[in-house]
C-alpha positions as CSV (number, residue, x, y, z in Angstrom):
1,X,0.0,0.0,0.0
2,X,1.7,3.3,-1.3
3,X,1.2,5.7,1.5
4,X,0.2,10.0,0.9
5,X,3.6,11.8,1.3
6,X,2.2,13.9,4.3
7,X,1.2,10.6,6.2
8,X,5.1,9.0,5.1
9,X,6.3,12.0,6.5
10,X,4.3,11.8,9.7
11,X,5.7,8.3,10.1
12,X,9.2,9.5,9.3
13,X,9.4,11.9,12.5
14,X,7.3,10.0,14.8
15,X,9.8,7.2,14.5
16,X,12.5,10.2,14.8
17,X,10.7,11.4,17.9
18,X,10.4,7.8,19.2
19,X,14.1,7.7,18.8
20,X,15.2,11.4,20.6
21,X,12.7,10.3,23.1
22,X,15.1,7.4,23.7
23,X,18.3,9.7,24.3
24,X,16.2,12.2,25.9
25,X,14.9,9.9,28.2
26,X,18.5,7.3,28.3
27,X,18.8,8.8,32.5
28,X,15.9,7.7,33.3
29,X,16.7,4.0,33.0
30,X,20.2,4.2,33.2
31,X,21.7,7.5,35.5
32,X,21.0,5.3,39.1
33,X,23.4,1.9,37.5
34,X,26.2,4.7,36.2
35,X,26.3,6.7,39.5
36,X,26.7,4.1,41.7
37,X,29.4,2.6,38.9
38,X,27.3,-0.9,38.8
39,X,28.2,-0.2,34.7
40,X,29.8,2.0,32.5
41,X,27.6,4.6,30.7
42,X,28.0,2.3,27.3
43,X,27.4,-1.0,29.0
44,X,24.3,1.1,30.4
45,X,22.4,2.2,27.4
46,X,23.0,-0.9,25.8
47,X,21.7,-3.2,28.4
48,X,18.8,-0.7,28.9
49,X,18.3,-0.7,24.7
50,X,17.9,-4.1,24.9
51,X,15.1,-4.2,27.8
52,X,13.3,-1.4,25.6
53,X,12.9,-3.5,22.9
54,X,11.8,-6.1,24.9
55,X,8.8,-4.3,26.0
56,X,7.5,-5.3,22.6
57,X,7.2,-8.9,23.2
58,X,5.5,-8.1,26.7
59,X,2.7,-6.3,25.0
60,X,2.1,-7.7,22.0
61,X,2.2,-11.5,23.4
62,X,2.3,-11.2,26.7
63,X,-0.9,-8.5,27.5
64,X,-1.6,-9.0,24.3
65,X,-2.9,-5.3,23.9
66,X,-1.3,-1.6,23.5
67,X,-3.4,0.6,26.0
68,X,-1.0,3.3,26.4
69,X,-1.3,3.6,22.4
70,X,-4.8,3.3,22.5
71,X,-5.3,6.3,25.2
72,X,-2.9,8.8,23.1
73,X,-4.9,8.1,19.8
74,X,-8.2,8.9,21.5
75,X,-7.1,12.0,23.6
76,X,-8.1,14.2,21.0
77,X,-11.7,14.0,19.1
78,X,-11.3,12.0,15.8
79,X,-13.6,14.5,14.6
80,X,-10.7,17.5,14.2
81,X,-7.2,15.0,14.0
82,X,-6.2,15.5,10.4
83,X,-2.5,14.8,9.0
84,X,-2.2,18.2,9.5
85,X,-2.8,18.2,13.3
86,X,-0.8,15.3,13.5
87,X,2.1,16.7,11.5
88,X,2.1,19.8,13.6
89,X,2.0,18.2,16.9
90,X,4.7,16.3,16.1
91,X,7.4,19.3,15.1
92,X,6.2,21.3,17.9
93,X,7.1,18.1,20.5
94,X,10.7,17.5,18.7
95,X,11.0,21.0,19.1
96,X,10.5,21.2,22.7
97,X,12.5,17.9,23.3
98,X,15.7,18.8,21.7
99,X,15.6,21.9,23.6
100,X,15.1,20.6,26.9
101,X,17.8,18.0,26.0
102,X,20.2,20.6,24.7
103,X,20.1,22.3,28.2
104,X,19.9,19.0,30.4
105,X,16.7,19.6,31.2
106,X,14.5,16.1,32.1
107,X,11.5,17.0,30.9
108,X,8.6,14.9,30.0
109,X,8.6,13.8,26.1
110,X,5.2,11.7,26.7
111,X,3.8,14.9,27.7
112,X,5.2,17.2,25.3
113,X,4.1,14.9,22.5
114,X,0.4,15.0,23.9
115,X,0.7,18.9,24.9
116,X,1.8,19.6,20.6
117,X,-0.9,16.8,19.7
118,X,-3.6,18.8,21.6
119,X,-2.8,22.7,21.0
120,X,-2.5,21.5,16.9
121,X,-5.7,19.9,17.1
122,X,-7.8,22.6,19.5
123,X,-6.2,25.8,16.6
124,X,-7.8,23.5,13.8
125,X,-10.7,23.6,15.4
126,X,-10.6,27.1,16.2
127,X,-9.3,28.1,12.4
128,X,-12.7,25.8,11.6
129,X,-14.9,28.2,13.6
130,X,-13.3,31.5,12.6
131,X,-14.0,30.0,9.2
132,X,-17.6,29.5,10.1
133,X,-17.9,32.6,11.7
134,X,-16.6,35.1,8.8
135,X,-18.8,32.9,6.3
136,X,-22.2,33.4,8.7
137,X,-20.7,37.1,9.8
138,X,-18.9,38.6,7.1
139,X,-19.1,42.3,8.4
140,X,-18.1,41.2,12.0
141,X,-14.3,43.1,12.7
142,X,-11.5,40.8,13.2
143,X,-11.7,41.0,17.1
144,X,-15.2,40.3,17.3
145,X,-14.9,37.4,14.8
146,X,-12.0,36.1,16.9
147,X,-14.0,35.9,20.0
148,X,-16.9,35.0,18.5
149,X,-15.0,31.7,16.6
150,X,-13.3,31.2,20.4
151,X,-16.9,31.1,22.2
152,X,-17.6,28.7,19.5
153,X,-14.2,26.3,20.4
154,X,-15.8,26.6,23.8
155,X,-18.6,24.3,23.2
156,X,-16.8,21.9,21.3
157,X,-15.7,18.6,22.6
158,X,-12.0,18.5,21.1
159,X,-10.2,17.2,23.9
160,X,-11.3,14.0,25.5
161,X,-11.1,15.0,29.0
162,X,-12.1,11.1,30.3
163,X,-8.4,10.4,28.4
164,X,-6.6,14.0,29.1
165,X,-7.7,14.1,32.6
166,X,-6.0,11.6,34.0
167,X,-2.5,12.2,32.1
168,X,-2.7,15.6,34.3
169,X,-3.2,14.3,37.2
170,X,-0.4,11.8,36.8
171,X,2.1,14.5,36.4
172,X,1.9,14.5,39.9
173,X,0.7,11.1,41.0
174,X,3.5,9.3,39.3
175,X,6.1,10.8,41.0
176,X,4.6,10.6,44.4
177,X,3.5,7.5,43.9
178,X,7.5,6.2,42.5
179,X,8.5,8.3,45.8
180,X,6.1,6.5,48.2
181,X,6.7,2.7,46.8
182,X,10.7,3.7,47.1
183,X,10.9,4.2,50.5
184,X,8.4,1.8,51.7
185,X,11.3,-0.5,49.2
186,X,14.1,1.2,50.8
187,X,12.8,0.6,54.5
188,X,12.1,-3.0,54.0
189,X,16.0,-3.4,52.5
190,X,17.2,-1.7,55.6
191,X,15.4,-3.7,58.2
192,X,16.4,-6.8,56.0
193,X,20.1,-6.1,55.8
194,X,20.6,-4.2,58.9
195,X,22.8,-7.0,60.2
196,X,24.4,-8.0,57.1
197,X,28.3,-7.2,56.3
198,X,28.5,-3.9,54.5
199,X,30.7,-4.7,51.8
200,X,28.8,-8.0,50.8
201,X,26.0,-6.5,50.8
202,X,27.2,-3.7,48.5
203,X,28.4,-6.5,46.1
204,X,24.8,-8.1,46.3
205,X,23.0,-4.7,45.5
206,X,25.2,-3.9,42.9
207,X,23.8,-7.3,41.0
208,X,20.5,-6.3,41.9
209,X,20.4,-3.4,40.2
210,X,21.2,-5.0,36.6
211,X,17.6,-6.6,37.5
212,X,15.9,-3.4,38.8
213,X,17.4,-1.2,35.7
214,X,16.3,-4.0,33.2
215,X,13.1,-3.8,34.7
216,X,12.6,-0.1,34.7
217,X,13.8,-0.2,31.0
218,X,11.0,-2.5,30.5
219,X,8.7,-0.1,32.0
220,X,10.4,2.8,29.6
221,X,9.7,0.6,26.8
222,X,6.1,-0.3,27.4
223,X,5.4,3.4,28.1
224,X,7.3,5.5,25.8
225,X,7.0,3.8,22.3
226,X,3.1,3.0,22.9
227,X,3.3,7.0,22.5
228,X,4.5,7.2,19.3
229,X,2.3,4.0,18.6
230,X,-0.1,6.2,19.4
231,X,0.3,9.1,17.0
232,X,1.2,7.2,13.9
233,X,-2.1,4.6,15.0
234,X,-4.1,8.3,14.4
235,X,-2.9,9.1,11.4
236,X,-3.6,5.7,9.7
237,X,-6.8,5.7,11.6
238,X,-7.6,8.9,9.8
239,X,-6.4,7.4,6.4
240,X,-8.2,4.9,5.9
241,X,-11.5,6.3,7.5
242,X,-11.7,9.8,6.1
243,X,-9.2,9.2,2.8
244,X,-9.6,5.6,1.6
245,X,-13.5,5.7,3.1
246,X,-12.2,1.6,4.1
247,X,-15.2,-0.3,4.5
248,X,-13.6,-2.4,7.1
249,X,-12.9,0.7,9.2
250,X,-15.9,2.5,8.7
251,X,-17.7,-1.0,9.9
252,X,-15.9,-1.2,13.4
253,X,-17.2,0.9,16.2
254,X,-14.7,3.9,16.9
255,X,-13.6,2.5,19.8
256,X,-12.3,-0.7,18.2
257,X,-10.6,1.1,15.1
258,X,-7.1,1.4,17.2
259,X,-7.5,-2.6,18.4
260,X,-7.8,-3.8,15.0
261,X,-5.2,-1.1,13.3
262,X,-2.4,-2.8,16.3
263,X,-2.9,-6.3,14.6
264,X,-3.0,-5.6,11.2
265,X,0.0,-2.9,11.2
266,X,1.8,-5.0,14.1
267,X,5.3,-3.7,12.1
268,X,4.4,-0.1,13.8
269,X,4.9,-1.0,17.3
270,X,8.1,-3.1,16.6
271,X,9.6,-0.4,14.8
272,X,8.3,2.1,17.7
273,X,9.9,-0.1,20.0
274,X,13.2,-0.3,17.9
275,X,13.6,3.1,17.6
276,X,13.4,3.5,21.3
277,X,16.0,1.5,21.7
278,X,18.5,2.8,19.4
279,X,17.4,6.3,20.8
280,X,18.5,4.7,24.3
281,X,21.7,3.6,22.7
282,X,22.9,7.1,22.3
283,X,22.6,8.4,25.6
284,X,21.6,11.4,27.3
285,X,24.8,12.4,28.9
286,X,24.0,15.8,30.3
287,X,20.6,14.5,32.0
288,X,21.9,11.7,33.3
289,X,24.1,14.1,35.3
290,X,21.3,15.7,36.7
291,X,18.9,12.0,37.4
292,X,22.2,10.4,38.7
293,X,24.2,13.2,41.1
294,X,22.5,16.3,41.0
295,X,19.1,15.4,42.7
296,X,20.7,13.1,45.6
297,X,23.2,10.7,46.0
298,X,22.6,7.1,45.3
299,X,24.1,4.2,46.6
300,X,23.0,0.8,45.1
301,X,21.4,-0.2,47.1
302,X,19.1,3.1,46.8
303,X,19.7,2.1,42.9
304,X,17.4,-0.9,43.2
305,X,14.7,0.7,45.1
306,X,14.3,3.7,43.0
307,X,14.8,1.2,40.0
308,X,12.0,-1.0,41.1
309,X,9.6,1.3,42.6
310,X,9.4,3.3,39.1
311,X,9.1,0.1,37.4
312,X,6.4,-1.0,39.6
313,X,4.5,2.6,39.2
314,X,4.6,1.9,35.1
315,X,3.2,-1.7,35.2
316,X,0.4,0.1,37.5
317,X,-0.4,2.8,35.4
318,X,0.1,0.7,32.1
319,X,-2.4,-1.8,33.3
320,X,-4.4,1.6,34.2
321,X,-4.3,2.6,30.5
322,X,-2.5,5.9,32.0
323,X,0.4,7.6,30.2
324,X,2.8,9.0,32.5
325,X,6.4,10.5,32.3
326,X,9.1,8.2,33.2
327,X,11.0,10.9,34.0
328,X,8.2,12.3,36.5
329,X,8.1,8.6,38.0
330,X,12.1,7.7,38.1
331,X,12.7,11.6,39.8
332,X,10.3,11.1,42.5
333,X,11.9,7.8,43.1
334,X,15.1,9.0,43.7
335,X,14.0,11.8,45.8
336,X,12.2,8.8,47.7
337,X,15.1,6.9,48.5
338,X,16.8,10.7,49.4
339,X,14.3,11.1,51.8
340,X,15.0,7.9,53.8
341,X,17.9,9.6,55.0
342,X,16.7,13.1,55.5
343,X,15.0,15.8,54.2
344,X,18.4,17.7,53.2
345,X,19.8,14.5,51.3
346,X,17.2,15.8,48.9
347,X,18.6,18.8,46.6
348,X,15.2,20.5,46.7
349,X,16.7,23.6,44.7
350,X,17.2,21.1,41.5
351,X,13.2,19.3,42.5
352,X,11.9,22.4,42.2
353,X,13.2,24.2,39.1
354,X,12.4,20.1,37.7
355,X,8.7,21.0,38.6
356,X,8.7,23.8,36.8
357,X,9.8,22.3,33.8
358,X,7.3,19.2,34.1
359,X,4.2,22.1,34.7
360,X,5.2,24.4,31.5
361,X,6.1,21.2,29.5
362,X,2.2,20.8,27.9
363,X,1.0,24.1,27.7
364,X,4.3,24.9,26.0
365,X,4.2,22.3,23.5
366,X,0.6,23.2,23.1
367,X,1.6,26.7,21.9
368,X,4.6,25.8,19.9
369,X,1.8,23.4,18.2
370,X,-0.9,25.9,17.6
371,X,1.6,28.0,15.6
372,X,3.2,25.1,14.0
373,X,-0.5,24.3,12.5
374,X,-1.1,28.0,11.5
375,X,2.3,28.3,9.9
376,X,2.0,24.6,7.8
377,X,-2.0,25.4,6.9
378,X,-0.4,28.7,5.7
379,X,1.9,27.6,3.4
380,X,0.0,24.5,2.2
């Protein structure tokens, strides 16, 4: 099946956004298992690349479905995603993540991708109405016509706020949720091993952590590339329903569309999953600093609680269907484990300007999106 170009394209940089997702995102898996010198920063991303990947066979066979993906395609209303939308939200979030990489920033790329997927889609809406309204309104002024086309927006149902609500809320429930599970992790360790000899159980942690970090990376995998699963599911969606008018398509319920896209394009998660991977291969040096010294110092054994506490918040909120940040979920592990020594061990001037960047991260990308759209309508 020969593809439109705009719809190749789309595929092209979601697959490049899966893949700077991956070295945007390398610290998360890796920055615990290279501070505490368990492996070297190459040995890292390649043994977390590998677990990425992996993730694949966990969902397709394993759980057998791809709810993360599912959740992302429906966040917005089919009824205003075009390739344009799509296209647009998917600059604006590349945009946005090679920024925030360039200044070693860990920001969320799962939110920035749904922050550019929604602003695109709410300013085709809103270009839709001020369409509407000039047409109805011709003598209106431009101001008028703009806030009459924005009252309009108002009563349309573009975002799915069952889907978007929830992704807010885990911007903050992920992280406390890593933070509580990691030291409830950490506590049980130390009670364990309080009478243990220090150096052997150093040695024993330090093999742990190889099983914590895979198992975070697996966590990375199933929750990252379901994203761009996701975005490029959409797009297809939206080609065969509103371009190829596909009988088959047309025939399933709207909710099933994504289900039955999954199995019969099963070679788009596998090469979201790839891509991942070799994003995770390249490494995010400067942000590992900042996951793996700057927030609080980890030992290994503090490695494998942060490691499995974030790893046990994604396989919760993947069987919730929820998209969070791994970066959200690993940060408020670590400052978990921080605070099972005290308060101060924390570096709460680094937590907080990481907050910041977490809050602006979708209402940024949103913005960057919305003038994405108006500049590629514009010159198509």
């Amino acid at each position: 099946m020969e593809f439109p170009i705009l719809l190749t394209v789309i595929i092209a940089l979601a697959l490049i956004f899966d893949y700077i997702n991956g070295f945007h995102d390398a610290a998360n898996s890796i920055a615990t298992i290279v501070s505490t010198k368990v492996l070297t920063p190459f040995q890292a991303v390649l043994w977390a690349a590998l677990w990425n990947f992996a993730a694949f066979f966990l969902a397709a066979y394993v759980i057998g479905e791809f709810r993360i993906g599912n959740t992302i395609a429906k966040t917005v209303n089919e009824n205003f995603i075009t390739l344009e939308v799509i296209f647009s939200g998917l600059l604006a979030a590349i945009a946005w993540n090679l920024l925030t990489w360039w200044f070693g920033i860990p920001s969320s790329s799962s939110h920035t991708l749904i922050g550019g997927f929604l602003g695109a889609a709410l300013m085709h809406a809103f270009m839709l109405d001020y369409h509407d309204v000039v047409a109805a309104q011709p003598d209106l002024g431009l101001f008028a016509t703009l806030k009459q086309a924005f009252l309009q927006l108002t009563t349309q149902s573009v975002v799915k706020f069952d889907k978007v609500i929830p992704i807010f809320l885990f911007i903050f429930m992920a992280p406390i949720i890593g933070m509580v599970i990691s030291i409830i992790i950490t506590l049980i360790i130390v009670h364990l091993y309080k009478k243990s000899n220090p150096y052997k159980a150093d040695q024993s942690f330090k093999r742990l952590q190889l099983v914590s970090s895979a198992l975070f990376s697996v966590g990375h995998g199933l929750n990252d590339a379901q994203k761009v699963m996701g975005i490029i599911g959409a797009a297809l969606i939206y080609y065969h329903v509103e371009m190829l008018h596909d009988p088959v398509y047309l025939n399933i319920p709207s909710a099933g569309r994504f289900d039955y896209f999954a199995q019969h394009y099963l070679w788009v998660p596998l090469v979201s999953f790839l891509a991942i991977g070799l994003g995770t291969m390249s490494g995010g040096w400067k942000i590992i600093k900042t996951m793996g010294t700057k927030i609080t110092k980890v030992t290994p054994l503090e490695g494998v609680s942060a490691e499995t506490a974030g790893a046990i918040t994604l396989f919760i909120t993947d069987q919730l269907s929820i998209p969070v940040s791994t970066t959200h979920t690993i940060t408020g592990s670590i400052i978990g484990v921080g605070l099972t020594k005290r308060i101060s061990a924390v570096r709460w001037g680094i937590t907080v300007s990481l907050l910041w960047a977490w809050v602006l991260t979708i209402p940024i990308s949103a913005i960057v999106a919305a003038i994405t759209y108006l500049a590629v309508t514009f010159l198509t």
